[in-house]
Structure formats: C-alpha cells, structure tokens
ZAFI-848212 format. One record per residue (C-alpha): x, y, z; residue in one letter; residue number from 1. Coordinates in Angstrom, 3 decimals. Layout:
N
+----------+----------+----------+--------+-----+
|       c1 |       c2 |       c3 | residu | num |
+----------+----------+----------+--------+-----+
|        X |        Y |        Z |      a | NUM |
...
+----------+----------+----------+--------+-----+
***
This chain:
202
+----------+----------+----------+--------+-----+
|       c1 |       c2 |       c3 | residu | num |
+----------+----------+----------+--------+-----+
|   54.458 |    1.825 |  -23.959 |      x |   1 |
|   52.539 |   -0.302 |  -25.893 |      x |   2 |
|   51.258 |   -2.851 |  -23.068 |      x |   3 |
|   50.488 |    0.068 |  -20.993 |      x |   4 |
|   47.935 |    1.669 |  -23.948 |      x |   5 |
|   46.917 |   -1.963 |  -24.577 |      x |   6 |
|   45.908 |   -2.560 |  -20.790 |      x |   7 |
|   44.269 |    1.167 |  -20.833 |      x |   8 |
|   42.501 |   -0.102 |  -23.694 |      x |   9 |
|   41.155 |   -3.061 |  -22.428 |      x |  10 |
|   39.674 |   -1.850 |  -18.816 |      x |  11 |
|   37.986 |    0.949 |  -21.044 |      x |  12 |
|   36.254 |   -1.700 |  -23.330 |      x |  13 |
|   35.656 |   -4.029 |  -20.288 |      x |  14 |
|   34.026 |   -1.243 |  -18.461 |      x |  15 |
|   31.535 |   -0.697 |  -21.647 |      x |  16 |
|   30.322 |   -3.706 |  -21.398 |      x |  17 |
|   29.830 |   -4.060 |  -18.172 |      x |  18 |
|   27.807 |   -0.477 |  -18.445 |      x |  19 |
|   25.544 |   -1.892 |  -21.307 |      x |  20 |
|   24.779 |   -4.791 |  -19.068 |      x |  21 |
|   23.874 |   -2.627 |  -16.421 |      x |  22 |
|   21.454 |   -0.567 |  -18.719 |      x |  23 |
|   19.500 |   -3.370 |  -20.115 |      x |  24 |
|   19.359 |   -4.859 |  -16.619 |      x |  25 |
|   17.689 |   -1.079 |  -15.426 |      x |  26 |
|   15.282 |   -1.217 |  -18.360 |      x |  27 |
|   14.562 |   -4.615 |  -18.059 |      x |  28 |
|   13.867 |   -4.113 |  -14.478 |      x |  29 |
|   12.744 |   -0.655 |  -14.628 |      x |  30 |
|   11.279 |    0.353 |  -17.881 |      x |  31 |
|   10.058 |   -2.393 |  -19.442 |      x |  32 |
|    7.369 |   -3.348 |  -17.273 |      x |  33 |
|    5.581 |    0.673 |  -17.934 |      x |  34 |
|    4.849 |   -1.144 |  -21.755 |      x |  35 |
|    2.733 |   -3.259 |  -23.116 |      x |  36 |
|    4.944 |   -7.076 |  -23.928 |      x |  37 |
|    4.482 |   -6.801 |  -27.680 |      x |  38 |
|    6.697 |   -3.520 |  -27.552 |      x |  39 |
|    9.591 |   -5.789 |  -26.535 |      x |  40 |
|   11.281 |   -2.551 |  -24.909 |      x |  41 |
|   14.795 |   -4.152 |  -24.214 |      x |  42 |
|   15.590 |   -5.554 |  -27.508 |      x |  43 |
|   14.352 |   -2.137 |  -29.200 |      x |  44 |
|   17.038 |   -0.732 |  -27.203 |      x |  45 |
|   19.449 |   -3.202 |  -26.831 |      x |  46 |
|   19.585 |   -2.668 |  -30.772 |      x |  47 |
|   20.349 |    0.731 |  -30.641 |      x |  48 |
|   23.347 |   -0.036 |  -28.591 |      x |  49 |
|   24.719 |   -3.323 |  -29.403 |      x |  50 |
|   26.320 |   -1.988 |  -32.953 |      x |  51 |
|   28.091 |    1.087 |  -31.495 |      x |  52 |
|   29.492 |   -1.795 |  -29.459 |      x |  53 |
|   30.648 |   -4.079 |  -31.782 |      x |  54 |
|   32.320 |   -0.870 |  -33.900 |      x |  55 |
|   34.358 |   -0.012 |  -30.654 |      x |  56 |
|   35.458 |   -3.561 |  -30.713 |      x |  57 |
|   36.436 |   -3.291 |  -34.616 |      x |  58 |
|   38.211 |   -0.293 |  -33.617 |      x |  59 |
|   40.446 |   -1.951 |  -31.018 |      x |  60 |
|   41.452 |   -5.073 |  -32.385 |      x |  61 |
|   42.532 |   -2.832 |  -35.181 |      x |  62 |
|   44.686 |   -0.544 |  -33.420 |      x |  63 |
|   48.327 |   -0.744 |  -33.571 |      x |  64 |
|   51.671 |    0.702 |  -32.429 |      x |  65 |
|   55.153 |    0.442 |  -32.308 |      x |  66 |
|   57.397 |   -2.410 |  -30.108 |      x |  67 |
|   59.443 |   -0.267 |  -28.870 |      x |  68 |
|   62.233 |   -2.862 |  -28.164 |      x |  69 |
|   62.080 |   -4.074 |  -32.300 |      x |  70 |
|   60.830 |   -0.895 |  -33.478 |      x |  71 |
|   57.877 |   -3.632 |  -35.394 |      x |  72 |
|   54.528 |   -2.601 |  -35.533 |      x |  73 |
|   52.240 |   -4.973 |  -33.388 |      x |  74 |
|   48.728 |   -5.517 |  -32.112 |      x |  75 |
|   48.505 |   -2.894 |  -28.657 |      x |  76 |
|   47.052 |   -6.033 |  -27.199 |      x |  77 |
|   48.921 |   -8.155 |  -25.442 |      x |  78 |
|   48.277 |  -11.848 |  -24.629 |      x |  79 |
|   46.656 |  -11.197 |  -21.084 |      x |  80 |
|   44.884 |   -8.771 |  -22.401 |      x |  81 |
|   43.613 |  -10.527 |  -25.184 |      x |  82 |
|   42.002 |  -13.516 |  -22.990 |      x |  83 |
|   40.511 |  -10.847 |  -20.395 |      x |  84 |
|   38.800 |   -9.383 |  -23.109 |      x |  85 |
|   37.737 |  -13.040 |  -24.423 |      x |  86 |
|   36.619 |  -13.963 |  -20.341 |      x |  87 |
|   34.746 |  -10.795 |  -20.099 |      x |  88 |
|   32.637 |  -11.307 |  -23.132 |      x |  89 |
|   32.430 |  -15.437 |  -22.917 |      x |  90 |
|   32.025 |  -15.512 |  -18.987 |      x |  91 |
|   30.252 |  -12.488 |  -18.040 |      x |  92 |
|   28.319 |  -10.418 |  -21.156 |      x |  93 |
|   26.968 |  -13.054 |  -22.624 |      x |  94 |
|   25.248 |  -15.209 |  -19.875 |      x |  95 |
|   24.236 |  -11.523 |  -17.952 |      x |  96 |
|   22.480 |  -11.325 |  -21.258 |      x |  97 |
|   20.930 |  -14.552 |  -21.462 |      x |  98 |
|   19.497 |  -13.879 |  -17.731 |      x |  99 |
|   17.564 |  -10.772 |  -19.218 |      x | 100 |
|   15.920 |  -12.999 |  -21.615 |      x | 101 |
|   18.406 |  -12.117 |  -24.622 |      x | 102 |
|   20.232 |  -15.120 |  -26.553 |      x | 103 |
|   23.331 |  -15.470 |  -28.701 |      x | 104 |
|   20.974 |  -15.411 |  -31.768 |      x | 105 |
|   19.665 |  -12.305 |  -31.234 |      x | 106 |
|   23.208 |  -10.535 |  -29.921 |      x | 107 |
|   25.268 |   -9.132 |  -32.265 |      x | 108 |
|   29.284 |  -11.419 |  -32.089 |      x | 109 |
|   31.790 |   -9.839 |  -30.473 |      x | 110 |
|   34.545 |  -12.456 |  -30.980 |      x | 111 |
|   34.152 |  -11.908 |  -34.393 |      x | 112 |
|   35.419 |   -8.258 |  -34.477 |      x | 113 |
|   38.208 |   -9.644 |  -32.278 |      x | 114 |
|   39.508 |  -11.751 |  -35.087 |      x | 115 |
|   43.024 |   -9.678 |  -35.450 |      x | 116 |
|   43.302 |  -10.374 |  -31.825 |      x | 117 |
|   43.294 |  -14.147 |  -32.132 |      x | 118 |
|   45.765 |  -14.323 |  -34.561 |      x | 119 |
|   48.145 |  -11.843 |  -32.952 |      x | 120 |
|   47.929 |  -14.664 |  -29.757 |      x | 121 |
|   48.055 |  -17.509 |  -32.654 |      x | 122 |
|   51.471 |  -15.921 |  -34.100 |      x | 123 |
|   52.896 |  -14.569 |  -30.947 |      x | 124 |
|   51.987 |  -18.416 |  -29.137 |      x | 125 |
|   53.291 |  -20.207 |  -32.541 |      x | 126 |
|   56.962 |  -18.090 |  -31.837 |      x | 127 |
|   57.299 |  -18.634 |  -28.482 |      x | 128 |
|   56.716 |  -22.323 |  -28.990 |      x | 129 |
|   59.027 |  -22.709 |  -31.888 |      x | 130 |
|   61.683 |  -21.121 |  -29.864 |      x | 131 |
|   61.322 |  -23.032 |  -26.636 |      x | 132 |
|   61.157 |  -26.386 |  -29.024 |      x | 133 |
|   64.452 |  -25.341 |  -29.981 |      x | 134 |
|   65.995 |  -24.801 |  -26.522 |      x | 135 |
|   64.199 |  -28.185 |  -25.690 |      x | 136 |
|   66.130 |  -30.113 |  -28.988 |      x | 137 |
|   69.669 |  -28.575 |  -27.571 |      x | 138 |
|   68.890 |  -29.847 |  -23.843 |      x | 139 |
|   67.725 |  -33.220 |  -25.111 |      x | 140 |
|   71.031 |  -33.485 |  -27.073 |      x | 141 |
|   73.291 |  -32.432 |  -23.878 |      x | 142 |
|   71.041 |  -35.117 |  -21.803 |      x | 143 |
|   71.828 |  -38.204 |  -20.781 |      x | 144 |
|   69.461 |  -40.944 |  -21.701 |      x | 145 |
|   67.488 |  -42.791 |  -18.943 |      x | 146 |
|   66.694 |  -46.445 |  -19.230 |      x | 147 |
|   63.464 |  -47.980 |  -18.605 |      x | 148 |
|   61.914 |  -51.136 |  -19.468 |      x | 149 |
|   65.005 |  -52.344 |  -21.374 |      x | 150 |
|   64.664 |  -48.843 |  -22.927 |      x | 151 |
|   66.608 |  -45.647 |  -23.383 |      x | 152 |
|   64.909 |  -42.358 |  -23.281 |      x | 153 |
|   65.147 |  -38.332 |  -22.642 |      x | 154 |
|   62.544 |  -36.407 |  -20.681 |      x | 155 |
|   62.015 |  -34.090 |  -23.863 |      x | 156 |
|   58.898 |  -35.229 |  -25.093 |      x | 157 |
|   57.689 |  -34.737 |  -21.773 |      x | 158 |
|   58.707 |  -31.586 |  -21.746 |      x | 159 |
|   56.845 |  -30.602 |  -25.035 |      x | 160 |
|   53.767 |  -32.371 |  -23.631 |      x | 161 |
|   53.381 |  -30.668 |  -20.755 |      x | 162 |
|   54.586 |  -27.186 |  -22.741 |      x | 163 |
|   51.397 |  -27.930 |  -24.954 |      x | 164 |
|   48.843 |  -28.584 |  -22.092 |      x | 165 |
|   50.322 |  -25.519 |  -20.563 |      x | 166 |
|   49.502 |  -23.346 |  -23.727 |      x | 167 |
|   45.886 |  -25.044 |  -24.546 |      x | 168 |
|   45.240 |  -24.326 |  -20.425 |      x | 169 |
|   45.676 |  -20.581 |  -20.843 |      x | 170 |
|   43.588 |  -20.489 |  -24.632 |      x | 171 |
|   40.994 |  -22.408 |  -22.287 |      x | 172 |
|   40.317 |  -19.914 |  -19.675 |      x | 173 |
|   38.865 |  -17.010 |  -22.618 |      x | 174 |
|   35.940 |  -19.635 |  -22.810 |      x | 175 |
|   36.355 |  -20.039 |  -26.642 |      x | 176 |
|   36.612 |  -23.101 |  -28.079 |      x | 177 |
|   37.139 |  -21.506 |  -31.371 |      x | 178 |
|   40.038 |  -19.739 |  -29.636 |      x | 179 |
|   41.172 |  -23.163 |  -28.079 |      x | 180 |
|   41.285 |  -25.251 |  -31.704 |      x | 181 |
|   43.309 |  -21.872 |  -33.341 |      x | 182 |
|   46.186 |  -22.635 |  -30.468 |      x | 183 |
|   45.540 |  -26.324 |  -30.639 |      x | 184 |
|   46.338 |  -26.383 |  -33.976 |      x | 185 |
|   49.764 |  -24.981 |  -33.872 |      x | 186 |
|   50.906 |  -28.206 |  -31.894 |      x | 187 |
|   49.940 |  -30.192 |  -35.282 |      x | 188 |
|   53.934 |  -29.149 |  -36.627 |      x | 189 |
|   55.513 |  -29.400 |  -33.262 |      x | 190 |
|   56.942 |  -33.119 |  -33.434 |      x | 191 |
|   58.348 |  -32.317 |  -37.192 |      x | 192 |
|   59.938 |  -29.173 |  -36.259 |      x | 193 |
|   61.786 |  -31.030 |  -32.694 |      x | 194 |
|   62.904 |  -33.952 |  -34.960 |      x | 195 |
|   63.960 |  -31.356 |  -36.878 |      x | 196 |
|   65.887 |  -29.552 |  -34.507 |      x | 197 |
|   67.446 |  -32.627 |  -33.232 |      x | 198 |
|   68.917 |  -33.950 |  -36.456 |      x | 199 |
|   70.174 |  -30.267 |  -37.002 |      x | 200 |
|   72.091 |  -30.210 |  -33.532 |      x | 201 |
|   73.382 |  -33.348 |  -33.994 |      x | 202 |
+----------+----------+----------+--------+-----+
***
C-alpha cells in the first residue's frame, strides 16, 4: 500500500540523518582533534556527505504511486509522514548540527528538496477543508439559531475557527514557518467559499 511504502520510506530517511549526525559528532569528537584547526576536518567531510543527502531527499519527495482506492497517482507520503520528516530535520538535524559548530549557512536545505511534499499537504489540507466547509454550510442551514445580545446566531463560524486553529496546530509542530504560512494561506478563501455554500443550500 502506498502509506505503508511511504512510512518505510520515511524511517529509512529519518534513520540517515540521524546516522550523519552521529558521524560528524564521532569526527568532531574523535578525529578532528588528531589535525591541525585550519584543516577544519568536519566541514571537509560534512561536505562530502551532505549532497548525497540532499539527492536522497530529491529522490523521495519525488516518488510516487498509485491510491489504490482512486486508482490516482499521489505523493507515497502521507500527511504524518510528511511533518515527521519536517520535525526530524527542523527539531533534531539541524540544532545537533549547530552544537558541532555547523550553521544553517553552511548546511546544505533540506526543506527545499521537500518542496513536492509541501504542496501534496497544501492540496490534500485545501480538500479536506473545502469538504468539511461544506458539511459545516448544510449543518448551519438545519440549525437553529441562538440568540444573544438581542442577536441571532449559529455556532458555524465557530466551528470553522476552531477547524482552522486545528489545521495551523498540526503545520506548527514540523517547525516550519514557511510550512505554517503555505497552510495558513488556504484559510484566506474559506469565508467566500461557506457564504458560498450557504446561499447554494438555501
């Protein structure tokens, strides 16, 4: 199945990074100090290494297969996936990097490569959304209106608020903001497509 190759996938990738780490940490630790400083061991091979890395990345967010419920041809990566991948790079690589001594400017980006993954999320987020907005639009029209403060209202908007907060929550955990504005953004058509909805139902 497809989430079962994408979840493969995944722990295979997670587990190279965490490998690299571990071999910079043994020559910082380990190697480095048999050389003279101006050799600057660990970023001669840190690299060496770092590219191969950021090709296996390419290679994944590229791969695809075949839904076997729609028969489409999707991303292997499913959402989880996708933001464990984001966590392992934003929460762990990185900042086990920067404790070595070696700093986002000198390490190559691998969110970049992950680009196809970020809009698979986007576009599989943006559907799910439209089609709980409409399930929200038929509810709100079955409802009966509450009054409050001389006022007559529906809990719907509620409900699209906190369906929004829930969404930008998850994008927040991969520790990308970039991440976070491409999911934020999808919220920007969400009133005009409920008003929408409503004036279709009723």
């Amino acid at each position: 199945m497809v989430n079962e190759r994408s979840v493969t996938q995944a722990k295979e990738t997670i587990a190279s990074l965490n490998a690299l780490l571990a071999e910079i940490e043994t020559v910082y630790y380990d190697i480095s100090p048999c050389f003279p400083p101006e050799y600057k061991i660990v970023y001669a091979y840190f690299d060496v290494i770092q590219n191969e890395l950021k090709e296996l990345f390419g290679e994944w967010s590229s791969l695809t297969g075949v839904d076997e419920e729609t028969g489409k041809t999707v991303f292997i990566a499913d959402n989880p996936t996708i933001i464990g991948l984001f966590q392992s790079v934003n929460d762990s690589y990185y900042p086990g990097l920067n404790r070595l001594g070696i700093y986002r400017e000198n390490i190559v980006d691998l969110i970049k490569p992950l680009r196809n993954m970020e809009i698979a999320f986007r576009e599989r987020t943006k559907e799910k959304m439209f089609e709980w907005i409409k399930n929200i639009a038929k509810e709100d029209a079955k409802s009966q209106p509450e009054k409050a403060g001389g006022r007559l209202y529906t809990k719907s908007h509620v409900d699209l608020i906190n369906l929004m907060k829930q969404q930008i929550e998850i994008a927040e955990t991969s520790k990308s903001s970039h991440f976070v504005f491409e999911i934020a953004f999808i919220f920007k058509s969400i009133r005009k497509i409920y008003n929408n909805c409503r004036r279709t139902i009723t």
